[in-house]
C-alpha positions in Angstrom: 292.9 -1.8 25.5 292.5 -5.5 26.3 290.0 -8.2 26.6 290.5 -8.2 30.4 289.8 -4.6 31.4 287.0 -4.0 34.1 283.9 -3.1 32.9 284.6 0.1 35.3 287.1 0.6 32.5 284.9 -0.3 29.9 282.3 2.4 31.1 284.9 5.3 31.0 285.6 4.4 27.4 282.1 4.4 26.2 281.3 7.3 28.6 284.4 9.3 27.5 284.0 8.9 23.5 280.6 9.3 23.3 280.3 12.5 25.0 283.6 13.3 22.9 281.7 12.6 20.0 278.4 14.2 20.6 280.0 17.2 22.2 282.6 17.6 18.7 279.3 17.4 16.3 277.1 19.9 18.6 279.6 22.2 18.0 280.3 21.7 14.5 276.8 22.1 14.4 276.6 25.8 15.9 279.5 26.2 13.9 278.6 25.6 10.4 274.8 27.0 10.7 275.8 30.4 12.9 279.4 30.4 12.6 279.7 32.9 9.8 278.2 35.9 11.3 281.2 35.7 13.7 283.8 34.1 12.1 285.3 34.0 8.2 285.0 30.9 5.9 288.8 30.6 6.7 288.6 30.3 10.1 285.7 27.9 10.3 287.3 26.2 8.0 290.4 25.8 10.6 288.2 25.2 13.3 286.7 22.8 11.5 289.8 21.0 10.4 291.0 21.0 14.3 288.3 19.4 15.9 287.4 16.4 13.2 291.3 15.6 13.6 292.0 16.3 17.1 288.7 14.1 17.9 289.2 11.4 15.3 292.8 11.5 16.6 291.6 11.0 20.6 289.0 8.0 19.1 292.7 6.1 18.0 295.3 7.2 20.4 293.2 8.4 23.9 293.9 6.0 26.5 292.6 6.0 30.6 296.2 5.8 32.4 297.8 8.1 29.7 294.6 10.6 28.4 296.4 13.8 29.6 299.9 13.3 27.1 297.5 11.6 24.5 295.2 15.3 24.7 298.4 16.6 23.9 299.2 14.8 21.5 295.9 15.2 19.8 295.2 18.6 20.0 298.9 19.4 18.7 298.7 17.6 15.4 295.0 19.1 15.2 296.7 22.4 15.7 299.2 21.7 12.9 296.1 20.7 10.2 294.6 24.2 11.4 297.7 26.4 10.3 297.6 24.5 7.0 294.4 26.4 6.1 295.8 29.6 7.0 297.8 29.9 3.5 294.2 29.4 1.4 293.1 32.9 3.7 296.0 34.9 2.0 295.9 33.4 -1.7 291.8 33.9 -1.9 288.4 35.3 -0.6 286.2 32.2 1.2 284.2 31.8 -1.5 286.9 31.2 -4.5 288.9 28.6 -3.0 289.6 26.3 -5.8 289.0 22.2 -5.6 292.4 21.6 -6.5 293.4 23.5 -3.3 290.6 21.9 -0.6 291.7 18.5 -2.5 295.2 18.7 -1.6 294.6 20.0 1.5 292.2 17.6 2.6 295.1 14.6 1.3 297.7 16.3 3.9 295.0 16.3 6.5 294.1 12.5 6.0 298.3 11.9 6.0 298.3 13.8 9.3 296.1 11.6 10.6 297.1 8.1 9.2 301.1 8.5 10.2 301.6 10.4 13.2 298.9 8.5 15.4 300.4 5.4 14.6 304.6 6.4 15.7 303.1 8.0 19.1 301.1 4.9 19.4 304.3 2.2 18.9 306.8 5.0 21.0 303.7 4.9 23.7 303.6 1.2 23.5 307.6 0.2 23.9 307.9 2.9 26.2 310.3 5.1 23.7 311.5 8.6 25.3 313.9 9.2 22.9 313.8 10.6 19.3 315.3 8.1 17.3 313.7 5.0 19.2 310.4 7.4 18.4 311.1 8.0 14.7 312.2 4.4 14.4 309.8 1.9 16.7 309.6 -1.8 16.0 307.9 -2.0 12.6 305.5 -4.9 13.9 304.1 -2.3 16.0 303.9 -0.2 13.4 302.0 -2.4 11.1 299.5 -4.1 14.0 298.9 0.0 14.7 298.4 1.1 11.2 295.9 -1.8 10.2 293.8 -1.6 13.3 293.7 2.0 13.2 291.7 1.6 9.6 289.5 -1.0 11.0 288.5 0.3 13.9 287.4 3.1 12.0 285.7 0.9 9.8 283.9 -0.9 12.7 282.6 2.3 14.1 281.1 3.6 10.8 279.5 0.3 10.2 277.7 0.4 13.5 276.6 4.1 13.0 275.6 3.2 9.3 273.6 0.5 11.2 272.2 2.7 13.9 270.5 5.1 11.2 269.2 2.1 10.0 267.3 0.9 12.7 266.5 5.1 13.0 265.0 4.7 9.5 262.8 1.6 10.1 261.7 3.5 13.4 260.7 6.5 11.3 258.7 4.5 8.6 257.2 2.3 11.1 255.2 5.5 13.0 254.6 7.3 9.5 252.7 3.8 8.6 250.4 5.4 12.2 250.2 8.9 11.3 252.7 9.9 13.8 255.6 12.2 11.8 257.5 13.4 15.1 260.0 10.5 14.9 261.3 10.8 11.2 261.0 14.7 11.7 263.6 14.2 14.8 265.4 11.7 12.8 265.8 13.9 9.6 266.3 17.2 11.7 269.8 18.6 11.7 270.6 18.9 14.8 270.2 15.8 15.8 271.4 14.3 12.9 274.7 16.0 13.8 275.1 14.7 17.6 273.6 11.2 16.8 276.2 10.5 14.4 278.7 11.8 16.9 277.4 10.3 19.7 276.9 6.9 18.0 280.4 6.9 16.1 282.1 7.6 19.4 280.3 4.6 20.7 281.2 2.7 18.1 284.9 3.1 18.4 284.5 2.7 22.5 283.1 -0.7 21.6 285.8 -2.0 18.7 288.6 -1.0 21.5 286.9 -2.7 24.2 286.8 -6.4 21.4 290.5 -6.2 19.5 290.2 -9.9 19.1 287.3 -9.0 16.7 289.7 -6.2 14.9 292.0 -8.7 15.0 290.4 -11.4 13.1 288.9 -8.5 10.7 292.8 -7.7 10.2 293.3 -11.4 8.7 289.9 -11.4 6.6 291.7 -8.3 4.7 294.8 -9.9 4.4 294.0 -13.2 3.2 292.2 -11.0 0.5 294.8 -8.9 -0.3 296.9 -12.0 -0.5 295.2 -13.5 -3.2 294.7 -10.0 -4.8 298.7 -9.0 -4.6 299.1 -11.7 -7.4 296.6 -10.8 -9.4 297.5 -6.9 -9.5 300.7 -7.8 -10.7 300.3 -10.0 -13.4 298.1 -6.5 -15.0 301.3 -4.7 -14.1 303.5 -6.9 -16.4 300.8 -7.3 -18.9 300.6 -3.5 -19.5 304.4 -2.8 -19.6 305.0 -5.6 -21.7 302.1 -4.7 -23.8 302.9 -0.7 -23.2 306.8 -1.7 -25.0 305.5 -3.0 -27.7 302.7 -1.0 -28.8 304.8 2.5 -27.5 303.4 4.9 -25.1 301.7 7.6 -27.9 298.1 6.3 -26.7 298.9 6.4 -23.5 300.1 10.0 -23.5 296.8 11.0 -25.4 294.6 9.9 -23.0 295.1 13.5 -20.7 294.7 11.0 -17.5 297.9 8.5 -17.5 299.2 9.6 -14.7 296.5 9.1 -12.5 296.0 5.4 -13.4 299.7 4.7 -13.6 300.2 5.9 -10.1 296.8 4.2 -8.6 298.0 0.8 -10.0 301.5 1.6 -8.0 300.1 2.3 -4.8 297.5 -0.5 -4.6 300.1 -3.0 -6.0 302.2 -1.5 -2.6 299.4 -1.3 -0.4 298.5 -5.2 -1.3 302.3 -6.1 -1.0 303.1 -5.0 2.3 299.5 -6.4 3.9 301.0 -10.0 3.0 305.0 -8.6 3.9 303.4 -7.7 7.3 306.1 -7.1 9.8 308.8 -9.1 7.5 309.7 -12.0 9.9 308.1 -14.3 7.6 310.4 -13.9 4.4 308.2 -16.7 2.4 304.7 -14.1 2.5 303.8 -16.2 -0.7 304.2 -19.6 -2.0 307.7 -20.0 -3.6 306.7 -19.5 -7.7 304.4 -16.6 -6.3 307.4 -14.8 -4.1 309.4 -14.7 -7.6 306.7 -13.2 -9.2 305.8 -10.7 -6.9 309.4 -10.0 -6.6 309.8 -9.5 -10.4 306.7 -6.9 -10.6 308.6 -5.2 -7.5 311.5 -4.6 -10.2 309.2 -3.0 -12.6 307.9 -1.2 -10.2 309.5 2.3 -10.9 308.9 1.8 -14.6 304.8 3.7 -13.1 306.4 6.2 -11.9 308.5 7.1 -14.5 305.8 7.1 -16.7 303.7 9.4 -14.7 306.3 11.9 -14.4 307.2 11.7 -18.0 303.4 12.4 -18.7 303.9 15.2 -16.4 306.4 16.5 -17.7 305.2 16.4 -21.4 302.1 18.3 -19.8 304.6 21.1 -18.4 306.6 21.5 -21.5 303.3 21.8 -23.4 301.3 24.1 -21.0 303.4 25.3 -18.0 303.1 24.3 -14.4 300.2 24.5 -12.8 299.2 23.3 -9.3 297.2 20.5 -10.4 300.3 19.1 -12.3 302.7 20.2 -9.0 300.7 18.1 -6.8 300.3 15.2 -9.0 304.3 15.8 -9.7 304.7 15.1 -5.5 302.8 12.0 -5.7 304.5 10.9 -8.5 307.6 11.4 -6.7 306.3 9.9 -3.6 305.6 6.9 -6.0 309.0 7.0 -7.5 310.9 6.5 -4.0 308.8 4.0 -2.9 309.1 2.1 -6.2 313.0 2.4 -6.3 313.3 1.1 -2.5 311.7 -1.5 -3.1 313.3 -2.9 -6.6 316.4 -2.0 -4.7 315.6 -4.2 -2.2 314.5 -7.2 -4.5 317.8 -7.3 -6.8 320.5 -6.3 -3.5 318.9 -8.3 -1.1 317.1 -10.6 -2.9 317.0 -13.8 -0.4 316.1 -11.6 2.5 314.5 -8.6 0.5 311.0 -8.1 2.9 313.7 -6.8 5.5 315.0 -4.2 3.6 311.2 -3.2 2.3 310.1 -3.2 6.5 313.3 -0.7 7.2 312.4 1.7 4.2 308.8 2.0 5.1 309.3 4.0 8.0 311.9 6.6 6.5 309.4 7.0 3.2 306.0 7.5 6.1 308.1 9.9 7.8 308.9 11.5 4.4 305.4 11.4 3.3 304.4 13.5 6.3 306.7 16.0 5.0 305.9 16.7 1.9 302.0 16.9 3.0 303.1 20.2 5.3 305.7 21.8 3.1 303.4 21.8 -0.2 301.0 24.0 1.9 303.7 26.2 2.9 306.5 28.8 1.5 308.5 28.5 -0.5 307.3 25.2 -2.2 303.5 26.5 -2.1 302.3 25.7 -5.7 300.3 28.4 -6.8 302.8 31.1 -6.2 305.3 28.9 -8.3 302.8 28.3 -11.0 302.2 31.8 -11.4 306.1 32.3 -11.6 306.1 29.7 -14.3 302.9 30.6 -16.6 304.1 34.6 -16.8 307.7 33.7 -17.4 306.2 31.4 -20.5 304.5 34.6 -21.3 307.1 36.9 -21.1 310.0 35.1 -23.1 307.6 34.0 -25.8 307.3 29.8 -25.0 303.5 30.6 -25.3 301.2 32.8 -27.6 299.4 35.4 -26.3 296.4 33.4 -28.7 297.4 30.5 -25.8 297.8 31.9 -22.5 294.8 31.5 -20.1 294.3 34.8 -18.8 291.1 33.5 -17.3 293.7 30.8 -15.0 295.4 33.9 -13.5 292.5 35.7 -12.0 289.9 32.6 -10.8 292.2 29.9 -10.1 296.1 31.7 -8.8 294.2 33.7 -6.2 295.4 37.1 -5.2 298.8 36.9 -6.8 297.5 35.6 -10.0 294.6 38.7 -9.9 297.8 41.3 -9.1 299.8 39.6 -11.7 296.7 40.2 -14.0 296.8 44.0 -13.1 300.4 44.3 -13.5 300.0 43.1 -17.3 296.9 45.9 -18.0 299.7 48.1 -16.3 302.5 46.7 -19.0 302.0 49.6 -21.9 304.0 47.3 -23.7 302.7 43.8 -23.2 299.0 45.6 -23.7 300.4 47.1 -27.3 300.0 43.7 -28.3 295.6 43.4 -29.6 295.6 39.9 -28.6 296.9 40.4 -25.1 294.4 43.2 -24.5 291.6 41.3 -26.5 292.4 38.9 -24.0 292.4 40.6 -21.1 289.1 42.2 -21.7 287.5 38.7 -22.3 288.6 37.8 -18.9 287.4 40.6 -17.1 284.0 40.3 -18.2 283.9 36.7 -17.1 282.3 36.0 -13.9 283.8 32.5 -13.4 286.6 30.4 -14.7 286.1 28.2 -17.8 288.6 25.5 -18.6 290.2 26.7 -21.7 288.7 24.2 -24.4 285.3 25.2 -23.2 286.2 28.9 -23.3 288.0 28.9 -26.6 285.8 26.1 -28.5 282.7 29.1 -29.2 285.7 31.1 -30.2 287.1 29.1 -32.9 283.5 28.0 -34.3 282.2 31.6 -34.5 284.8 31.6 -37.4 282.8 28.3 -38.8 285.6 25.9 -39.0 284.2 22.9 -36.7 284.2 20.5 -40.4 288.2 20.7 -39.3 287.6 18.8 -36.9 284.2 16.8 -37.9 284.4 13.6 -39.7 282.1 14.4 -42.7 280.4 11.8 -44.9 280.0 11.9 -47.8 283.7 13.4 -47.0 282.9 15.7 -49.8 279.8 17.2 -49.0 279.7 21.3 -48.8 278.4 22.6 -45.6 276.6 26.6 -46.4 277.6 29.4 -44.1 273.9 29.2 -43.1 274.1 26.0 -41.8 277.7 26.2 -39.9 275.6 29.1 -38.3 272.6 27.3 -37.7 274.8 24.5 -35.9 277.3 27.0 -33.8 274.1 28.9 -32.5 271.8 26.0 -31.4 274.5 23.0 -30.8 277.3 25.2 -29.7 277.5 23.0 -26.4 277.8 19.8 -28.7 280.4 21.4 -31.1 282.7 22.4 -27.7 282.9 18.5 -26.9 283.4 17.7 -30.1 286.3 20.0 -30.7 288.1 18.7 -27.1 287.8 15.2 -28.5 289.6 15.2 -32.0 291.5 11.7 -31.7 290.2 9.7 -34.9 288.6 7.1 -33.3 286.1 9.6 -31.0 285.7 12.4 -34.0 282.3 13.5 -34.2 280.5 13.2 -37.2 278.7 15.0 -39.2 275.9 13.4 -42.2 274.0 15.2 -44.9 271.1 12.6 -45.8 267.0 13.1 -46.8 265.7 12.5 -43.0 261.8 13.6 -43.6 261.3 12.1 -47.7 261.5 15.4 -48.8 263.9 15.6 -51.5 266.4 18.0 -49.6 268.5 16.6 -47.5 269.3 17.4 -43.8 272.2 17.5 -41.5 273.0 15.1 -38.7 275.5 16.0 -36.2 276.5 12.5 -34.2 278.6 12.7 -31.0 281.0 9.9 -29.5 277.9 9.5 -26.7 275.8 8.0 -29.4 273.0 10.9 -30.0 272.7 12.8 -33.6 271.2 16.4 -33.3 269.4 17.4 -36.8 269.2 21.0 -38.9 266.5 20.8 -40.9 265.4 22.6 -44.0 262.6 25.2 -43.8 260.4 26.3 -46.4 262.2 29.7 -46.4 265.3 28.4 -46.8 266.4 28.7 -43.5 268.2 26.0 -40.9 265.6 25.1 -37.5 266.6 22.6 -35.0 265.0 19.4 -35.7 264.2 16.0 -33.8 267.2 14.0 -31.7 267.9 10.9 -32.3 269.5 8.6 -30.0 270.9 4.6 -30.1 271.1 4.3 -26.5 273.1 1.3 -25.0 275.5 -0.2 -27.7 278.1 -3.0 -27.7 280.0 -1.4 -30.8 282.4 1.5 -30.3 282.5 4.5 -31.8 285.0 3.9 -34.1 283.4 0.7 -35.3 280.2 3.4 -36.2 282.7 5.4 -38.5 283.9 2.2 -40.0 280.4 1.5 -40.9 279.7 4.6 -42.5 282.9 4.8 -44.4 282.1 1.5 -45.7 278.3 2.5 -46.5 276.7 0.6 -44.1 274.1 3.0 -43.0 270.2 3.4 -44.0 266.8 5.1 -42.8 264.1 2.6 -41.1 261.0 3.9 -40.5 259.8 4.2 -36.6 258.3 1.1 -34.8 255.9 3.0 -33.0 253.6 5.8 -35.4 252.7 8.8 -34.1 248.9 9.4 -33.1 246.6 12.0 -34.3 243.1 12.5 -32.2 241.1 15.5 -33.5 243.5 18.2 -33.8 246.1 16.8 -31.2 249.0 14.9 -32.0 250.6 12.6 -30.1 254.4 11.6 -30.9 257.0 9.3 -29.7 259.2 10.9 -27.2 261.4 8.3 -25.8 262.8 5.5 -28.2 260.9 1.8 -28.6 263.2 -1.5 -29.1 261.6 -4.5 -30.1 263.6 -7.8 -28.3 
């Protein structure tokens, strides 16, 4: 759309997506409040899916001399995110469907409708027919697409956000009267639903009708991201530099390397190719900069690596799982991107923003497939991680002690809930008591626990949570009366203590006179800075006692242990006392810091 269309023009735009808009919510609407006494969760989940992409799709892509191939267009793709939910239908019951599985589906969704939009748009724009001159457009068009895609979208959520504003201040305004109806229309659902439709579809009408203002939006972000790029990448060479010196053993202890590795890999190549833009400008930074940059772009694939490594430590240690199969994709993803692009910086170095514009493209494309094949045979992940945990099983790489039966039947769907079966079946496998112990433990569950939470009350039934307590004095004897005092009223605080056993976030546990009464107490201290007492009862036996807490703190938790190990630690009486009127007593319930 340009700056020069008729208002005639301009009409049919606003008419056209806001009826789109409104009509799409409406029925979204009817569909999530009386859908499920006609259809399954599956299926309104793919109805769902259809309409917010083959709408959001028709808000980028519809145009007035072209709408009926553009319908096509959008409805097909919607289609295609529609039979991606149809796998979750045969792998689980509506109401099981894990978050790893509506996570990764919902990533494949949003790839479907960042990449394809913007090749139909280039092929529509150059007038491409044929496949490779579709595939392959002219990457400017590509990248002017792409960008103003994201901030048209942006545009049109910022004026709805600003619409329920003005809603807002309506609603207040009329309370301040006595008159409710407007804030009860405002807060009602059903209009809730077709305003927001209505007014995002309006939104988008009027951020087509302006590109001049998308345009100078598009060079706000990029002048950002061009001082940003820079920046990114000096952390980048900091950490590996640091990360060879120190070795990676923290890093792999951390349980969430991957993850930041792989985020500090794609924002380094999201800011990167914002300043590349279409590549005709070779000198995208100043000359000491554009050797920088280029240098991080050769370090690039060291993330990547590292994430998979991490991944595949994870695998040896615990077999594949879907969580780790998806991650392993991105990672990959990561990987290919990386290596094109140090590729392109030591090959091509004087020209090396060509080669980057020409890979782009091919990797999208590539992308696009990966997001529909993970969803479908025979690279769908939760089959393949069931075929992986019960082959760890079966040939001994994993105790029967280890194996998470509980994975199998709440997070593997049907297969893993067969696969369960087939094992009770297995006279032989059930010969072993710690298979069928197992096995009974699961069956009595009613939902899945991750395995440290499920084993932790376990292991301190047996009271061994001093193995993994730092103790001070370090040679202080803890009574079986009080290890059972502890595992039955801080069971929940023993549990995180027992899935963070680093040294420097061990838990701690101190035996000191709290009350002046000549017997001394116990004092268990997590890493969040709060101690939960046992105290001594005239009887002998072990109550709860009073929480303590230090609130905010500048010092870590490993500079606390270094305190105590050195001595540095004494009781202060309270600031405030506690008040007795009559027979009532009134005591401090929330701390009191003097400044």
């Amino acid at each position: 759309m340009s700056d020069t269309e008729s208002p005639q023009q301009s009409l049919w735009y606003r008419f056209v997506f806001s009826c789109l808009g409104a009509c799409n919510t409406a029925f979204l609407f009817l569909l999530t409040t009386y859908g499920s006494d006609l259809f399954s969760g599956t299926a309104i989940q793919a109805i769902s899916y259809f309409l917010l992409l083959g709408t959001g799709l028709c808000f980028l892509c519809l145009e007035r001399d072209s709408w009926k191939g553009d319908t096509v267009f959008c409805l097909s793709v919607g289609l295609v995110a529609a039979i991606l939910t149809l796998p979750g239908s045969l792998l689980w019951k509506d109401d099981a469907i894990p978050a790893s599985y509506q996570m990764a589906l919902v990533l494949s969704i949003a790839v479907l409708f960042v990449i394809p939009p913007v090749f139909y748009q280039a092929a529509r724009q150059n007038g491409y027919t044929k496949a490779r001159d579709i595939l392959f457009p002219q990457y400017r068009s590509l990248f002017e697409n792409a960008w103003s895609n994201k901030l048209l979208l942006f545009f049109a959520g910022l004026f709805l956000g600003t619409a329920w504003a003005v809603l807002g201040l309506c609603g207040e305004l009329f309370e301040l009267i006595g008159i409710d109806f407007f804030s009860d229309l405002f807060t009602s659902e059903p209009f809730a639903y077709i305003f927001s439709g209505l007014t995002f579809g309006l939104g988008v009408s009027l951020a087509r009708e302006r590109p001049k203002i998308i345009q100078s939006l598009l060079q706000i972000v990029l002048t950002l991201f061009r001082f940003l790029t820079p920046l990114l990448g000096l952390v980048a060479l900091l950490f590996i530099i640091t990360l060879a010196v120190m070795g990676p053993e923290k890093l792999w202890a951390t349980g969430h390397a991957t993850q930041l590795l792989l985020t500090l890999l794609f924002l380094f190549i999201l800011f990167e190719n914002a300043v590349i833009q279409s590549g005709e400008d070779n000198q995208a930074f100043p000359g000491p900069v554009q050797w920088f940059v280029m240098a991080v772009n050769v370090i690039l694939p060291a993330f990547a690596l590292l994430a998979l490594y991490a991944i595949w430590l994870r695998v040896g240690q615990y077999g594949w799982t879907p969580e780790r199969f998806y991650m392993a994709v991105i990672a990959v993803v990561g990987l290919i991107y990386a290596i094109s692009y140090a590729v392109a910086v030591l090959t091509r170095w004087k020209n090396w923003t060509s080669h980057v514009i020409r890979a782009n493209p091919v990797i999208a494309i590539l992308v696009l497939v990966f997001a529909i094949a993970i969803h479908l045979p025979p690279f769908e992940p939760y089959k393949l991680s069931l075929k992986d945990q019960l082959s760890r099983l079966e040939d001994g790489r994993i105790k029967p002690a280890d194996f998470d039966f509980s994975y199998l039947r709440f997070r593997l769907g049907d297969a893993g809930q067969k696969a369960l079966e087939n094992i009770e079946s297995n006279r032989v496998l059930m010969a072993d008591p710690v298979i069928a112990s197992r096995i009974e433990q699961t069956r009595k569950q009613t939902y899945y626990q991750a395995a440290a939470d499920r084993d932790a009350p376990d292991y301190l039934k047996l009271g061994n949570f001093v193995d993994y307590l730092a103790l001070y004095p370090s040679n202080i004897d803890v009574p079986d009366d009080v290890r059972k005092a502890f595992v039955e009223n801080y069971q929940w605080v023993l549990s995180s203590c027992y899935q963070e056993q680093q040294p420097e976030a061990r838990c701690v546990l101190l035996n000191l006179d709290l009350n002046n009464d000549t017997q001394k107490e116990f004092l268990l201290i997590s890493q969040y800075n709060a101690a939960y007492s046992l105290m001594r009862q005239p009887d002998g036996s072990w109550k709860t006692g009073p929480q303590l807490t230090a609130g905010y703190s500048d010092g870590s938790f490993k500079e606390l242990q270094s305190a105590l190990e050195r001595g540095d630690f004494h009781l202060t009486a309270p600031v405030i006392q506690n008040l007795t009127i009559g027979q009532q007593l009134f005591q401090v319930e929330f701390p009191y810091i003097l400044q």
